[in-house]
C-alpha positions as CSV (number, residue, x, y, z in Angstrom):
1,X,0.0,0.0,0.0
2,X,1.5,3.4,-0.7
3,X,1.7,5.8,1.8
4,X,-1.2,8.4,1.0
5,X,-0.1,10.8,2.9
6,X,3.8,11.2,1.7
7,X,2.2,11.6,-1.7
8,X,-0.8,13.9,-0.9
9,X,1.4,17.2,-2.0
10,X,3.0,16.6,-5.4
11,X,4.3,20.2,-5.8
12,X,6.5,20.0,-2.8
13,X,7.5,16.1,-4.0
14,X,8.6,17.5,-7.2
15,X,10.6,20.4,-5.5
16,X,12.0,17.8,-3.4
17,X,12.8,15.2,-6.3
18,X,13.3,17.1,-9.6
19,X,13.7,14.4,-11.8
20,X,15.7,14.7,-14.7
21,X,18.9,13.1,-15.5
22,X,20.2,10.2,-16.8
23,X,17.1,8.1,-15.3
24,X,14.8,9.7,-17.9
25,X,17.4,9.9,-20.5
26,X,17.5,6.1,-19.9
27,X,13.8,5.6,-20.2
28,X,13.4,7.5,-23.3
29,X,16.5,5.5,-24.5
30,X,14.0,2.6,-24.2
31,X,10.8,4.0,-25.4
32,X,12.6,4.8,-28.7
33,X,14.4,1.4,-29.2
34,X,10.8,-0.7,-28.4
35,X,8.3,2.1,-29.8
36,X,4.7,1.9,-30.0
37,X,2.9,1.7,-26.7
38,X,4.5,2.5,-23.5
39,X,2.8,2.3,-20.2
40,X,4.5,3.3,-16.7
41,X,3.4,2.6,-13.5
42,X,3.5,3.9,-10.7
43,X,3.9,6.9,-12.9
44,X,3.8,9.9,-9.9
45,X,3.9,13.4,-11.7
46,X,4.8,12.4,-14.8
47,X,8.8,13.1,-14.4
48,X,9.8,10.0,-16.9
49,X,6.1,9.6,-19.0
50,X,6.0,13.4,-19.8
51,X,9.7,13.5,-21.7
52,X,8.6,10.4,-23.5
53,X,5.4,11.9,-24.8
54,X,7.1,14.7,-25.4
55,X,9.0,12.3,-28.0
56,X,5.9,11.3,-29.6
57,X,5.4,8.2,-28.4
58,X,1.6,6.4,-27.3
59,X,1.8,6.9,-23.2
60,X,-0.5,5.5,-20.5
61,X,0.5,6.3,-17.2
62,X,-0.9,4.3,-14.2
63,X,-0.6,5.5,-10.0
64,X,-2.5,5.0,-7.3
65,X,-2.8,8.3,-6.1
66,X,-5.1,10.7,-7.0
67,X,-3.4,14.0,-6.0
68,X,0.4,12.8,-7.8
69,X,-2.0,11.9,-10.6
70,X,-3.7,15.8,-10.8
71,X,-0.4,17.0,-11.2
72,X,0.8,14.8,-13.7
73,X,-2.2,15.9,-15.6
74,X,-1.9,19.2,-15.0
75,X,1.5,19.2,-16.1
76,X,1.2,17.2,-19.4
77,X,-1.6,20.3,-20.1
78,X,0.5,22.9,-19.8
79,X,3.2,21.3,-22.0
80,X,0.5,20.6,-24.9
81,X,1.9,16.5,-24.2
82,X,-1.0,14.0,-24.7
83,X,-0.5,11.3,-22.0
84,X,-3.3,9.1,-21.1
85,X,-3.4,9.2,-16.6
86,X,-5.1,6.2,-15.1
87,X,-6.0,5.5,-11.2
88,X,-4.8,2.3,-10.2
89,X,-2.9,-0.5,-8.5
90,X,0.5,-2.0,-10.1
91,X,-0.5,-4.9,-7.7
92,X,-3.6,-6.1,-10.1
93,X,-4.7,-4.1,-12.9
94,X,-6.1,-4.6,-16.3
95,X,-6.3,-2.2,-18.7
96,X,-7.8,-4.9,-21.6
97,X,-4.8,-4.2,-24.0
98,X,-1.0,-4.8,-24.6
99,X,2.3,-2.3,-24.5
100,X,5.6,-2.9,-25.9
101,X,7.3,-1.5,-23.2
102,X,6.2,-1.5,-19.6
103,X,8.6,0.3,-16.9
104,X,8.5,1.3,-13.3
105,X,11.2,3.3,-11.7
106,X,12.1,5.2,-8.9
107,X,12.1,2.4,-6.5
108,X,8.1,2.5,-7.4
109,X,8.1,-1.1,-6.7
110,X,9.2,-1.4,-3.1
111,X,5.7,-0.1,-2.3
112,X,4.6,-3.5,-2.5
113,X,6.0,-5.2,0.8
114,X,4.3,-8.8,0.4
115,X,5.9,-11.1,-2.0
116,X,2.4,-12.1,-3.3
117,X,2.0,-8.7,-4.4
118,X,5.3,-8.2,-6.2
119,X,4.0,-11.5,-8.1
120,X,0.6,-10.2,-9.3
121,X,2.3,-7.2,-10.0
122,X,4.7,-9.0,-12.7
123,X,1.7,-11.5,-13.8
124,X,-0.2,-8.3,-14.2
125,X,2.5,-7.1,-16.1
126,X,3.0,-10.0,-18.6
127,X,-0.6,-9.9,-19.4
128,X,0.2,-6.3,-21.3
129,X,2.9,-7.7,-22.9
130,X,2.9,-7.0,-26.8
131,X,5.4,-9.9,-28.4
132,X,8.5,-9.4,-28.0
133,X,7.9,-6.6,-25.3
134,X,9.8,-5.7,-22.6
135,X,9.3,-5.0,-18.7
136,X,11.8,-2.8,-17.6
137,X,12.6,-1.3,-13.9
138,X,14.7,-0.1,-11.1
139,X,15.3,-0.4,-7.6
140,X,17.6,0.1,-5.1
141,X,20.5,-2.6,-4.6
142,X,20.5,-3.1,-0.5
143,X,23.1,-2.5,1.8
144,X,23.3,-4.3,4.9
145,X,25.5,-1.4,6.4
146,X,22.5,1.2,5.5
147,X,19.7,-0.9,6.5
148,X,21.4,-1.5,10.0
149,X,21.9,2.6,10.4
150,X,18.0,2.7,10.5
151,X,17.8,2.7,14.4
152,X,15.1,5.2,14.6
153,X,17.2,8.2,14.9
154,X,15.9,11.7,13.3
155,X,18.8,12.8,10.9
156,X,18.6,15.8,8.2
157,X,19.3,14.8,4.5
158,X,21.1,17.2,3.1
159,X,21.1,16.7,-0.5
160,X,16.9,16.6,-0.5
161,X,16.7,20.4,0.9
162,X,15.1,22.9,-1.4
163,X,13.6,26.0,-1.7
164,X,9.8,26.4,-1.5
165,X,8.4,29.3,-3.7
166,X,5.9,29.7,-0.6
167,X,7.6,28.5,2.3
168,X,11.1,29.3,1.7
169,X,14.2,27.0,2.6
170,X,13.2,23.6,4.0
171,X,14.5,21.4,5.6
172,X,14.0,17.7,5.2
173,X,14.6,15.0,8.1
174,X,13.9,11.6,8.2
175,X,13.9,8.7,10.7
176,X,14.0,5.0,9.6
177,X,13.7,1.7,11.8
178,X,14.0,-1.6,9.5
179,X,12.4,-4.4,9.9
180,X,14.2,-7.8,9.2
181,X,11.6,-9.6,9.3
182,X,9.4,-8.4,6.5
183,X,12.2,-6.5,4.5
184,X,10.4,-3.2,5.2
185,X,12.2,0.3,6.2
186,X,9.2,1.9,8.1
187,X,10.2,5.6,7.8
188,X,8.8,9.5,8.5
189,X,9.9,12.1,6.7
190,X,10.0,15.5,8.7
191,X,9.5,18.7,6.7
192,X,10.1,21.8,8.4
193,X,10.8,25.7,7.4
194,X,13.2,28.8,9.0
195,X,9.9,29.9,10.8
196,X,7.7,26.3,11.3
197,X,9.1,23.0,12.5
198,X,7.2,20.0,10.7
199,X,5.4,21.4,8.5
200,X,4.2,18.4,6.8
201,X,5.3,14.8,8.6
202,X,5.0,11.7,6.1
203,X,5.1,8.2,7.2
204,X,6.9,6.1,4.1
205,X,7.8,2.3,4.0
206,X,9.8,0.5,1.6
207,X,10.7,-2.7,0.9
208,X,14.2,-3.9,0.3
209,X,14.6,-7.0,-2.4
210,X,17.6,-8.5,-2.2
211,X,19.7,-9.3,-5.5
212,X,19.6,-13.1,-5.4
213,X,15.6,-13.1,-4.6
214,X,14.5,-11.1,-7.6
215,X,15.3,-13.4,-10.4
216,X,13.2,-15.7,-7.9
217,X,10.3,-13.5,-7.8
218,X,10.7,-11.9,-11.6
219,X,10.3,-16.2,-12.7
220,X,7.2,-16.6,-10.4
221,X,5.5,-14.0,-12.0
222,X,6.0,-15.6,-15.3
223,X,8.6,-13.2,-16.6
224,X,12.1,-13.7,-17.6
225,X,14.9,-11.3,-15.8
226,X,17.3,-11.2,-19.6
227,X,19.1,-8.4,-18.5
228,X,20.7,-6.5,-14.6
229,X,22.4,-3.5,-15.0
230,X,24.2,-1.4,-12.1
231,X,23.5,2.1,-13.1
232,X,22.2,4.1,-15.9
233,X,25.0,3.8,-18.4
234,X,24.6,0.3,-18.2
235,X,27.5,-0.9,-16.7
236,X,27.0,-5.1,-15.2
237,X,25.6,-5.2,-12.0
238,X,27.8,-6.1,-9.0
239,X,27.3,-6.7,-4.9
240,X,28.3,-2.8,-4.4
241,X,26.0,-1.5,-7.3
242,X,23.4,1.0,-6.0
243,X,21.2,0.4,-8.3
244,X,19.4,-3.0,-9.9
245,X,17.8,-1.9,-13.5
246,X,16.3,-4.9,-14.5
247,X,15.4,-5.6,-18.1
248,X,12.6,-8.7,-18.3
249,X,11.1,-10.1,-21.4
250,X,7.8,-12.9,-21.4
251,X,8.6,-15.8,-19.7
């Protein structure tokens, strides 16, 4: 389930995650070497979908919530970029036709924390699978060193302060406990100006999957893993990668 309320004020997610860079140059990399139909889900404001419409290509985006989704829409508007926004649930969803490419990035995935989800999610996903498709996402390699630094302790992340048109400078802290046992980082993000201390407070969980598990899951799902990258350039994915960008075709 995806934490409504860390994703109930798009603007200030997008101020506080740009986008840009060489994830979307990647994604648009792929939307021109599959063509025709793309759908992304977990799709948020539109930061990869919106450059890839903006290419010309057939776009469906897919989130489950309804304010990231407003935004996206609102945004794809005022760019004159057609881009087709659906409410919905990468968990189970069937939108009665096929793409020939599928993504989800951003560590979108991790939302789902139970295995049986991350399965539907991928059967889901092979049954809008065009021939010869491809399913392609990211998420987050784990470190055992990071995930045992989680001990509940507020600490300020730097690199995610910005500047707030309307509230000035702020500030962004976060305090993470990790649980073992299901995988799951159980996190809330502290938001706070010059002039007012937590000014929003998010909870947000995430799931870690570990590298030799995915080609596990990816296969129950009825998908193929064909290709694991370790970052953006595509350089092979090793145990100190911070990133897993898996490329998986019909099983």
């Amino acid at each position: 389930m995806v934490d409504e309320a860390f994703y109930s004020h798009p603007k200030v997610y997008d101020l506080m995650f740009p986008g840009g860079g060489p994830a979307v140059d990647f994604y648009r990399a792929e939307s021109s070497r599959t063509g025709g139909r793309i759908l992304e889900l977990g799709c948020g404001t539109g930061h990869k979908l919106i450059p890839i419409a903006s290419d010309g290509h057939s776009c469906v985006g897919l989130d489950l919530s309804p304010d990231m989704l407003a935004e996206a829409r609102r945004k794809s508007d005022e760019c004159g970029v057609a881009v087709e926004w659906l409410q919905g649930d990468m968990a189970a969803f069937d939108l009665g036709r096929t793409f020939d490419l599928v993504f989800i990035t951003a560590n979108s995935l991790l939302h789902l924390h139970e295995t049986d989800d991350l399965v539907s999610c991928f059967r889901s996903v092979g049954r809008h699978l065009a021939p010869g498709a491809r399913f392609v996402f990211d998420v987050f390699n784990p470190s055992v060193k990071v995930l045992a630094e989680a001990d509940g302790r507020r600490r300020t992340r730097e690199s995610l302060s910005f500047t707030d048109p309307a509230r000035g400078q702020v500030r962004v802290d976060v305090a993470e406990t990790y649980d073992a046992l299901a995988q799951v980082t159980r996190g809330t993000w502290h938001l706070s100006t010059d002039s007012e201390e937590d000014v929003i407070v998010a909870p947000l969980e995430i799931r870690s999957i570990f590298p030799q598990e995915l080609p596990l899951l990816i296969s129950q799902g009825g998908l193929r893993l064909v290709e694991r990258f370790g970052d953006w350039s595509g350089a092979p994915f090793t145990s100190d990668a911070f990133l897993q960008v898996c490329v998986c075709e019909s099983g």
